[in-house]
N, C-alpha and C positions, 0 to 999 in steps of 0.2 A: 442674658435676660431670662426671668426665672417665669413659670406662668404661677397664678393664683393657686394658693395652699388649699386643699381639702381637706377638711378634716372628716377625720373616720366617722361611716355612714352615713355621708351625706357626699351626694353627687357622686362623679368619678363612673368609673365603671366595675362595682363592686358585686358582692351578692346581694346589698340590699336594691340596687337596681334590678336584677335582674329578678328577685324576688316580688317587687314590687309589680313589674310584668307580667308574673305570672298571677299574681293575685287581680290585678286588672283583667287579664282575660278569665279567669275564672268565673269575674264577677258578672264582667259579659256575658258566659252564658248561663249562668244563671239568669240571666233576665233575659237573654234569648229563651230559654225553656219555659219562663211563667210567659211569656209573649205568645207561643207556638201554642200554651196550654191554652191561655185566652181567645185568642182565634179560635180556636177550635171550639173552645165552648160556646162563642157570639156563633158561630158558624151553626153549630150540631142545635142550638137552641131557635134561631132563625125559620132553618127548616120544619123542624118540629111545629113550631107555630105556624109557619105559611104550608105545611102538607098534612098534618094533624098525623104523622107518625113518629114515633121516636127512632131516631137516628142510631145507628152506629158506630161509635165512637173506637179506633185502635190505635192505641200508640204503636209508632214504628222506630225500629231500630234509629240515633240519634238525636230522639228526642221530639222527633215528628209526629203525628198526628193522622190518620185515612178517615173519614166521617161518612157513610154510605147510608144510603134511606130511596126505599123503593117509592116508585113514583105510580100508582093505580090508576089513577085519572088523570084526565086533561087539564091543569089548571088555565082559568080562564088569566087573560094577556097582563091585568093587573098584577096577580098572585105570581103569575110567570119571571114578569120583570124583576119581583119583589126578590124571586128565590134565586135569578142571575146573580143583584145588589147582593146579597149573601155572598153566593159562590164569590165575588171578586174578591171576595177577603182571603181566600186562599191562595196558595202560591200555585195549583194547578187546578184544575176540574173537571170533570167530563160524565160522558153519558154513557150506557152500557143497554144494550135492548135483549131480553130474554124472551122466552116463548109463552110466559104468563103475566111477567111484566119489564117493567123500565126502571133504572136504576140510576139515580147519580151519584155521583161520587165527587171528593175535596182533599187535596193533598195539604198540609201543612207542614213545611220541615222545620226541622231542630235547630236549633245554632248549631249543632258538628256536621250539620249535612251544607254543604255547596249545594247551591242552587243552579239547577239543571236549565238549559235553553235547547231549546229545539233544534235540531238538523237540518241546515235549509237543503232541500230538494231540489237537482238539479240545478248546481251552481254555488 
């Protein structure tokens, strides 16, 4: 018994498969990179509006994105919650205290960057 005939370029396990693979993930990250760039702009644009400073924006190595913007004042709990809603759009975020002021900060990665999880402590 014979199996089903392929004909050239189509199906099978050829170069156009595996061509066709490659151009899939390519295209992947390409839209992972305009995704990471988007966040990052909804992100870096957010704060700027909810702290009235402009952000710092740096791409990072894979296509990522670090957004940092010092924090001078207290913002009152409405504005506060507003600038968390922001931060969740990132894949990481956090706080940094200097001796003149407060900083946060927003990680966005790439498509070539694996997404990091925390080290559980103690177990």
């Amino acid at each position: 018994m014979r199996g089903p005939a392929v004909e050239p370029g189509r199906g099978g396990s050829g170069n156009a498969s595996a061509q066709q693979a490659q151009q899939a993930q390519q295209a992947q990250q390409a839209l992972g990179a305009e995704d990471a760039a988007a966040r990052a702009r909804r992100i870096e644009s957010a704060l700027r509006e909810l702290l009235g400073r402009q952000p710092l924006v740096e791409e990072l190595r894979g296509g990522g994105f670090r957004i940092t913007t010092r924090v001078v004042e207290q913002p009152d709990a409405e504005v506060a919650e507003a600038v968390f809603r922001a931060l969740r759009g990132a894949d990481r975020f956090g706080h940094t205290r200097g001796d003149r002021w407060e900083s946060l900060w927003a990680e966005v990665d790439g498509p070539e960057v694996e997404p990091r999880f925390p080290t559980a402590v103690g177990g």
